[in-house]
N, C-alpha and C positions, 0 to 999 in steps of 0.2 A: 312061503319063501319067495317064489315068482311073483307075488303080489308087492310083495317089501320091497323087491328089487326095481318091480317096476315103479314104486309110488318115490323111489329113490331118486328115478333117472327123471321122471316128473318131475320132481323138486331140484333136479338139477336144472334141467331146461329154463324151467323158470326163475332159476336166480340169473343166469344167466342175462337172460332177455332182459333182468331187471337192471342190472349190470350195465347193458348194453344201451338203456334205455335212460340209467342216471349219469352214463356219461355224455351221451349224447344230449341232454340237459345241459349237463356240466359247459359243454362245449358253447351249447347256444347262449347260455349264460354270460359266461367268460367273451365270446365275442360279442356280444350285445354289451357289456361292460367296456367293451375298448369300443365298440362304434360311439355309445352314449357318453362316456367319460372321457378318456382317452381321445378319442379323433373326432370328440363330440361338437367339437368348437369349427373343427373344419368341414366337415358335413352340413351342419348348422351354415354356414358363411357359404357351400354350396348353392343350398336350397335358398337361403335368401338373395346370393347373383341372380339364382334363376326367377325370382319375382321381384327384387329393390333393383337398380339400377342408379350410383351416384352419378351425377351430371356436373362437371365442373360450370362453373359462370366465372368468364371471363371478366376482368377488374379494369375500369379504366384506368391509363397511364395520364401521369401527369401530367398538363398543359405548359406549352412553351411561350413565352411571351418574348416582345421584344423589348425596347428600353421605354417606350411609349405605351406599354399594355396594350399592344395589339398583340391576339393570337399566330403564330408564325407553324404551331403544330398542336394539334389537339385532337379528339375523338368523335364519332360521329357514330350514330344506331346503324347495323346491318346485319342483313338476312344472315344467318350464317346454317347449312345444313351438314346435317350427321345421322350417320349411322349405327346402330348397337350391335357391338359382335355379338354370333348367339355360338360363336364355334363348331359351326358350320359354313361348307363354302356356302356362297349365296349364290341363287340359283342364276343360269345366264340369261334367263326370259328378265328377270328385274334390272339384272345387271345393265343388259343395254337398255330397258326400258327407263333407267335414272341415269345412264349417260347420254340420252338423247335428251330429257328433259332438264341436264345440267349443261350439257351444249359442249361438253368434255370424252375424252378418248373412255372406254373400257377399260382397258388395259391401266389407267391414271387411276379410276377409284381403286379396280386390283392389287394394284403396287402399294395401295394406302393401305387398306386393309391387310395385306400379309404385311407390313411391315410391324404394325400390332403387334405388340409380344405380351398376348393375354390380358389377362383384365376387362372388365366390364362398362370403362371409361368411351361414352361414345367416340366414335372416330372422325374426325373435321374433315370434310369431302368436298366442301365449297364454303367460300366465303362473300358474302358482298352480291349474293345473288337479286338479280331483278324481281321486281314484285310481278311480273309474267309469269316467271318462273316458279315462284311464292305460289299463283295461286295455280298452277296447273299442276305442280305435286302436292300443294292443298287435293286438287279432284282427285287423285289417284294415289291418295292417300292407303286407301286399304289395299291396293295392288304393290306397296312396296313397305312390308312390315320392319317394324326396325328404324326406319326413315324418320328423321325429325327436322322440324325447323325452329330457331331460333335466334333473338334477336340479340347481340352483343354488340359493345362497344369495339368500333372500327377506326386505328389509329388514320387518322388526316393528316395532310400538309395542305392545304389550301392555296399553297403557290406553288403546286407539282414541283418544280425541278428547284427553287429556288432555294440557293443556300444547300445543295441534297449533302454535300460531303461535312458540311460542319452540323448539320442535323442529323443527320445519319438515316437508315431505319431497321425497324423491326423485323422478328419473324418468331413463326410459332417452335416452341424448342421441339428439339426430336427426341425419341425414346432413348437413342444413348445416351445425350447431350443432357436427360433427365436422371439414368444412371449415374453417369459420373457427379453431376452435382449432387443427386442423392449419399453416394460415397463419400463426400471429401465433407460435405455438411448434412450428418441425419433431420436436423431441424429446420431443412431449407424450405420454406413459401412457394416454393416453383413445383407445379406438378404438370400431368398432362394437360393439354393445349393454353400452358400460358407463352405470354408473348415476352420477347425478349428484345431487347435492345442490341443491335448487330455492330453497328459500328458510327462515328462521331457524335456528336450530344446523346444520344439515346442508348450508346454502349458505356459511355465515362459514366452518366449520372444513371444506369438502371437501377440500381438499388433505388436512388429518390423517387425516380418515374414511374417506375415498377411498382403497383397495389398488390394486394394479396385477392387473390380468387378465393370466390366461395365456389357454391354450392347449390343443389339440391337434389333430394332422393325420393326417388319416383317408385311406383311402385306400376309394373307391366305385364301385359296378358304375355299369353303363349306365344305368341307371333312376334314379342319384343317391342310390342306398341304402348307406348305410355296409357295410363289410365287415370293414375291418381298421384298429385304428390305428397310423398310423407312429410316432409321437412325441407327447411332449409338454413342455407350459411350464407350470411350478407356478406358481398365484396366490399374490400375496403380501397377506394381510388388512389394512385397514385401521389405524390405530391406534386405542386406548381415551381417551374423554375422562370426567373426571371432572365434574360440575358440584356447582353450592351450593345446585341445588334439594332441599328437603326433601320426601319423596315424600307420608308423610304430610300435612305440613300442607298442598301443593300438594290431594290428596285433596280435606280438608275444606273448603279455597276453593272448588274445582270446586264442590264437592255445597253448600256455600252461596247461591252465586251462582245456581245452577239451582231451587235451592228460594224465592229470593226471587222473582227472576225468575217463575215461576211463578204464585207466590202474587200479587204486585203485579197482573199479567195479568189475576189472579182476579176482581181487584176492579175492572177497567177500566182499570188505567192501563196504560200501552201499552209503557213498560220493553224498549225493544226492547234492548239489550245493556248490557256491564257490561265494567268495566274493575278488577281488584285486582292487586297487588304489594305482599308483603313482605318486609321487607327487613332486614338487621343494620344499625345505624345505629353500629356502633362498628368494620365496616369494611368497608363496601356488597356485602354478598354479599346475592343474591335469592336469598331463601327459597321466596318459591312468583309466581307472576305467570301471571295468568288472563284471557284474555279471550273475551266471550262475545257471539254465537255463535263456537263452532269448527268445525272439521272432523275427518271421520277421516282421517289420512296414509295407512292400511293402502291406502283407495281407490286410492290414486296408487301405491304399491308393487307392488301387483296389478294394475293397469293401467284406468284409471279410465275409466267407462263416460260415453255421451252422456251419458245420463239424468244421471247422476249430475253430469258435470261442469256441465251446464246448472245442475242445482237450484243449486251452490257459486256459480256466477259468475251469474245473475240477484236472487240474496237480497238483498235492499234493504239488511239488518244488516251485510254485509262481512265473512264470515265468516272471508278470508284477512285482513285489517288485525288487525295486533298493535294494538289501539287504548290499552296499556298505555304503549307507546315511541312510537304516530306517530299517538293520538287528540289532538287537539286540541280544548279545553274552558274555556268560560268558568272559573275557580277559583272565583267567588263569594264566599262567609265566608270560607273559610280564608285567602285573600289577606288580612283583617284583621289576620292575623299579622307583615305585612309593613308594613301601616299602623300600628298599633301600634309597632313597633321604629322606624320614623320619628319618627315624632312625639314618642315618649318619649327616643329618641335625641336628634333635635335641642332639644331641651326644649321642644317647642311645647305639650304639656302635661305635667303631675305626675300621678303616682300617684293622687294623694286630689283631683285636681279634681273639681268636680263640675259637670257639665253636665245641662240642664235634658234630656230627652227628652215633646216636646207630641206627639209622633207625628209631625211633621213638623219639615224645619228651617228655620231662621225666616229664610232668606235666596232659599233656593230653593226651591219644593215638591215639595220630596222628602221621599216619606213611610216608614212602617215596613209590615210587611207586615200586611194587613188591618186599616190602624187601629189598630195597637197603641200605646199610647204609657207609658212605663216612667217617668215621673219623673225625679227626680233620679240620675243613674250617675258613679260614678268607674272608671278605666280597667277595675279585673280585674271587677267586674258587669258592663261593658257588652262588655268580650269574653266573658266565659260566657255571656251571654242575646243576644250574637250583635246588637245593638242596631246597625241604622242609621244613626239619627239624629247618636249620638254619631260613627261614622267618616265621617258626611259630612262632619261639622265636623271632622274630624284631617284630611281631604281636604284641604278649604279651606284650614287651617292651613300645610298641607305643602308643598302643591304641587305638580303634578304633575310636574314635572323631578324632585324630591326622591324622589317612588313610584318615578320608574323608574329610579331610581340604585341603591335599597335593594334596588330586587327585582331588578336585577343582584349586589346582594350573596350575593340568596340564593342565584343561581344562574338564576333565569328567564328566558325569553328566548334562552335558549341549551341547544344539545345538553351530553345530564348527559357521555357516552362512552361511554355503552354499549355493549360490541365486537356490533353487531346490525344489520343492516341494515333503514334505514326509519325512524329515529329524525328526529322531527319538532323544531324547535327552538321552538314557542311564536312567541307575538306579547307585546309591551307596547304595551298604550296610549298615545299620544304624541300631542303638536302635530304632529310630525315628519311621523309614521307616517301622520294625516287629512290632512294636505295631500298627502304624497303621493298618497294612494290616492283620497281625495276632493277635492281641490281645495278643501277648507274650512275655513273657522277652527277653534281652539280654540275650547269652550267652559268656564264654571266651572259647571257643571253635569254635564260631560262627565267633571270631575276626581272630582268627587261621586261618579259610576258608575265608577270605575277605584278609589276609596277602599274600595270593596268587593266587588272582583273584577270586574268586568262590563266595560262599554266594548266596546274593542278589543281584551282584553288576553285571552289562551288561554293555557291551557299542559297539559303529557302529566303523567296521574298519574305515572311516573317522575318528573319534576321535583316533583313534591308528596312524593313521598318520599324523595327527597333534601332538598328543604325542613323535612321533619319527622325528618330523620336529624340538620340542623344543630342546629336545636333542643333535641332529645334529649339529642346528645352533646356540647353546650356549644361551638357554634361548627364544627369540624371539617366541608367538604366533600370524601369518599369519592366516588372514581369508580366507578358499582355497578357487580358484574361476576357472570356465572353462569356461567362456568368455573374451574375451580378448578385440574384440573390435565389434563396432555396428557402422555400413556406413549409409552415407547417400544414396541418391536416384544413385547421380551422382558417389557413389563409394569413395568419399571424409570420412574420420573418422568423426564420430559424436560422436560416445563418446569412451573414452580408458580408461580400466580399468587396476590396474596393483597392487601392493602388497599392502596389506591393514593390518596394524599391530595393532592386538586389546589388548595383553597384554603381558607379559614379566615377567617370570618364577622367581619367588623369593625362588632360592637357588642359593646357594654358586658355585662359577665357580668350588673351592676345592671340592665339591660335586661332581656334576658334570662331573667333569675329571675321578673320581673315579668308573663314571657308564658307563662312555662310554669305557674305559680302559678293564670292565670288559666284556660290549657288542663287545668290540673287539674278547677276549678271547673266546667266546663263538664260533666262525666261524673259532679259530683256532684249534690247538690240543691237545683232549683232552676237546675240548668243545662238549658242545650241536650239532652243528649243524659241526665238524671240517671237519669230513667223506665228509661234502655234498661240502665242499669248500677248499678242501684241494688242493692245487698246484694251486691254482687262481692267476693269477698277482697283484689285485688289493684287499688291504687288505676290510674286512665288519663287518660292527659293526649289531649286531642282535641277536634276541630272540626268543628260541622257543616255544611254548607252546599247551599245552593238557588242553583242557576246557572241564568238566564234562558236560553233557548232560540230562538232566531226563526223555530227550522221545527217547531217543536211544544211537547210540557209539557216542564216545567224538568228541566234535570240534577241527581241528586241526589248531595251528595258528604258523606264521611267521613274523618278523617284522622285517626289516634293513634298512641301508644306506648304502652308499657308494660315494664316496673312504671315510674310517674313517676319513683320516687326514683334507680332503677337501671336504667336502661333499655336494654331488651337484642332490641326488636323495633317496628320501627315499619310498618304497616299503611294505606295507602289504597286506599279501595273508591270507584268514579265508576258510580253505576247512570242509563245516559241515558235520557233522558225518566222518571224514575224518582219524580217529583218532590219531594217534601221530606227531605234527608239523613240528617237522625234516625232517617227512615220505612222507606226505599229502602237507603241503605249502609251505613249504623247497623248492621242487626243482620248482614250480611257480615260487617265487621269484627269485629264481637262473637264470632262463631261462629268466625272465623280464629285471635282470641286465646284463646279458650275451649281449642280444639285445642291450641295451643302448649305453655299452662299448665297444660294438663291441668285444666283447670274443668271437674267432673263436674256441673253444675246441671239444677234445672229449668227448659228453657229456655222464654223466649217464644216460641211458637210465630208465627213469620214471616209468618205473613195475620194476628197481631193486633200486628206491629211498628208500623205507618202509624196505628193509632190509639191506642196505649200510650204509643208515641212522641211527646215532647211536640212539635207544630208551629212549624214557622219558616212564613217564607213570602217572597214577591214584594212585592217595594216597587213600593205605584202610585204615579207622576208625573203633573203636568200641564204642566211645561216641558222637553222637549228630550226626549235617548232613556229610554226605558224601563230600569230597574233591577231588580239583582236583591240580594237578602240571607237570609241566615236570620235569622228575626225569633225573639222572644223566645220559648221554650218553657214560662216560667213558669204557672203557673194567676192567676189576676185575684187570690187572695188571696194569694199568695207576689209577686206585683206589687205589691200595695197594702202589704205586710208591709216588701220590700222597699225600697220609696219613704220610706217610713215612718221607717225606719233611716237614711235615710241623708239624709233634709231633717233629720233633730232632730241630723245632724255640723254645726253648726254654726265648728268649727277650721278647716274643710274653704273653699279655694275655690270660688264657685259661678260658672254662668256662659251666660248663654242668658237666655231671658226671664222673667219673675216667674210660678210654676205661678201658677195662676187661684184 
């Protein structure tokens, strides 16, 4: 019986252990089933981060050309080095031993690496590095595992600063910046360290510019050191875009604009930036458009330093603001052009009236600039000599409901369409506009200063050269454009862009003739601007103007065509704080068209423009705001000659108070 009992509790024990022993099977089983089946795939993709390593290769971006097939932006081969996370910190012996051989802080790769958010994607630590630097982490190669070098396509600009805000430039996107486009498109082309188009040409057209990166997959030791590669993904380059920029003339705007600038400085005035565009006016392609200060892009393609990024984003001038398409500016004189087509449009005056100029007018006190006062003017003298007096009274006459209907004709007030990001649409002067903004009445003083650009009323030199395209080409507004044309892969046109006509100036050709006649005058002698273009071959139709400022001196502006009779290029130069436009943007434009036409002259030398040039100036008030105009450029005796001629027209209506 003791034997039974015990052979019982034996064959317990051992079902037991056996028990113990098939579930514990069971178990390794069933987990081994979910490692291998189950979580088999990520285990798997584990072990293969830890020896494959994808490498993206960067794509080149498309090449920019100008209208002549010269490259204006394109790519160039450079070092590019990186690092492989292994998810682990890395150690601080390497750490400063690859920031001293990259010539960069610790603390700079640091920030790169934690900003990482996982992944096996190497990490971009320098770009555009020296071939010194190439081969001396070539030696020390095995003292810094993980470390690679690489040779990628490095966006260029070949004229550093030249044209920077209408070319724009790149930079490599960020890891959020790669979420959120992953988000809003799961099938997006953009992965880590592709490059991206930031802002003008290179932000509008990224998609065309923008190739598709490849690839390849490497296979590495223990240390994260490449050894072999498995495979690869060919990049696919960018497309080529064409534009309407002319290289040269763009050139000699730059070198213009820098040499005025300079010179104006010389003498005190303070000239902090500039604004030019020109343009075809017979089917709005931009010929060159300048604004100043710039920057260089190449910074930001090679990867832009503290230093450097501070100086770009603290410069009081704006050195990113395209201030061609989204400056905004009192117009000043050239706006007369608009009150003139009023006036003479609605017949509020005739051609041969003659209005008295005392220097002031005799309703309001508003005066000419420093006292000037010109006698008797009928319309084309007192748009040549830029005269006040006489658009105050076309104000008065008009209206201001009437200004702002016209200067919607011209186009003001509203974006031209420039395919550009950051296009600014202007302000007009209004009842409207004061009460909203101020809670105040209209005044007829207020229309006075809108009669000659000033007020409320701003607008983007683009819109001034669209203004002066109407002009020119009898009516017709062109929507400007600087690209011309977009290729395909193979270099074949894909798409061609070419003059696009959005509306068609409704005034009289009789009008009309009567403004450009007078824009003729104004470049000859005895005009505004005669001094600056006196003995030219080639006659020009143009205005100058002085726009009041409220945070310093006056804007100086400039606007023309040329040839008058045939006109095949129209030019506005806005130099701010620059102050008198004859002085300041006068000889820009001069030296623009000189380029064009190939005018070999002896030129005036640009520190003696502001005084060769004959002066306008600032209208003083003593009721309500302050004004601005280009006042008369004439000398006291082409004043007096003037006058002279034109009180003994006795056919002529007069009209204003009896001269003294």
């Amino acid at each position: 019986m003791l034997e039974a009992l015990y052979k019982k509790n034996k064959k317990g024990r051992f079902d037991a252990l056996a028990y113990i022993i098939m579930a514990i099977f069971v178990i390794l089983v069933i987990r081994l089933f979910y490692l291998q089946i189950m979580d088999g795939e990520y285990y798997h993709t584990k072990a293969e981060g830890n020896r494959l390593r994808m490498v993206s290769v960067t794509a080149a971006r498309g090449v920019m050309y100008d209208r002549n097939g010269q490259i204006v932006a394109g790519s160039r081969p450079a070092y590019t080095v990186s690092i492989v996370p292994t998810g682990k910190d890395i150690d601080p012996a390497e750490l400063q031993r690859l920031a001293t051989m990259l010539n960069i802080k610790p603390e700079t790769i640091q920030s790169k690496i934690a900003a990482h958010k996982g992944g096996y994607e190497p990490i971009r630590l320098a770009t555009d590095i020296t071939m010194d630097r190439v081969t001396m982490i070539e030696e020390h190669r095995h003292e810094l595992p993980g470390v690679s070098i690489e040779v990628e396509p490095l966006r260029y600009y070949p004229y550093d600063s030249l044209a920077s805000q209408l070319f724009g430039y790149v930079g490599e996107v960020s890891e959020d910046e790669l979420n959120e486009i992953k988000t809003e498109d799961p099938e997006t082309t953009v992965g880590p360290g592709t490059i991206l188009g930031r802002s003008g040409l290179e932000k509008m057209y990224d998609d065309v510019l923008r190739g598709i990166d490849g690839g390849k997959q490497v296979e590495v030791d223990a240390t994260g050191r490449p050894v072999a590669e498995v495979g690869r993904k060919d990049t696919i380059p960018g497309r080529d875009i064409h534009l309407t920029i002319d290289l040269p003339l763009q050139k000699a705007a730059e070198k213009a604009v820098a040499d005025q600038l300079a010179s104006l400085r010389s003498q005190g005035i303070p000239a902090r930036g500039a604004a030019v565009v020109a343009m075809d006016p017979n089917t709005g392609a931009v010929l060159a458009m300048v604004s100043a200060p710039g920057f260089n892009p190449n910074w930001f393609a090679r990867g832009i330093t503290s230093a450097q990024w501070n100086q770009l984003n603290t410069d009081p001038n704006h050195p990113f603001d395209n201030k061609v398409i989204s400056g905004e500016y009192p117009p000043g004189s050239p706006f007369k052009i608009v009150t003139g087509a009023a006036a003479l449009e609605l017949k509020k005056v005739t051609p041969n009236e003659m209005i008295f100029d005392s220097g002031r007018h005799w309703l309001i006190d508003k005066r000419n600039a420093e006292g000037e006062a010109l006698g008797w003017l009928d319309f084309n003298t007192a748009l040549a000599k830029s005269d006040n007096v006489y658009f105050y009274e076309m104000g008065n006459r008009v209206g201001i409901e009437e200004l702002d209907r016209f200067a919607k004709l011209f186009g003001l007030g509203e974006k031209t369409g420039i395919k550009l990001y950051g296009e600014s649409s202007g302000n007009l002067a209004s009842p409207e506009y004061k009460r909203k903004v101020f809670d105040q009445d209209w005044y007829l003083g207020e229309t006075f200063d809108a009669a000659i650009g000033q007020s409320f009323t701003l607008v983007t030199p683009i819109q001034m050269a669209v203004l002066m395209s109407e002009v020119a080409n009898g009516g017709i507004r062109y929507q400007p454009y600087v690209v011309s044309r977009i290729d395909n892969s193979d270099g074949t046109p894909a798409e061609i862009f070419g003059p696009k006509k959005i509306g068609v100036l409704q005034v009289s050709k009789t009008v009309m003739d009567l403004i450009r006649n007078a824009l003729r005058d104004v470049t000859a002698e005895g005009g505004t601007a005669g001094s600056l273009f006196k003995g030219w071959p080639i006659e020009i139709a143009g205005k100058t103007g002085t726009a009041e400022n409220a945070t310093g001196r006056d804007h100086g502006w400039f606007v023309a065509y040329a040839p008058y009779d045939k006109p095949r290029i129209v030019v506005v130069a806005l130099v701010e704080q620059g102050s008198f436009g004859a002085g300041s943007a006068g000889p820009i434009v001069k030296d623009v068209l000189a380029e064009y036409f190939h005018i070999d002259e002896g030129k005036t030398p640009a520190g003696n423009a502001v005084n060769t040039a004959v002066n306008g100036g600032n209208t003083a008030t003593t009721n309500g705001a302050a004004t601005t105009g280009q006042g008369s450029s004439a000398t006291t005796g082409d004043t007096t000659n003037s006058t002279n001629n034109m009180t003994n027209t006795t056919e002529d209506t007069v009209t204003g108070p009896k001269a003294p």
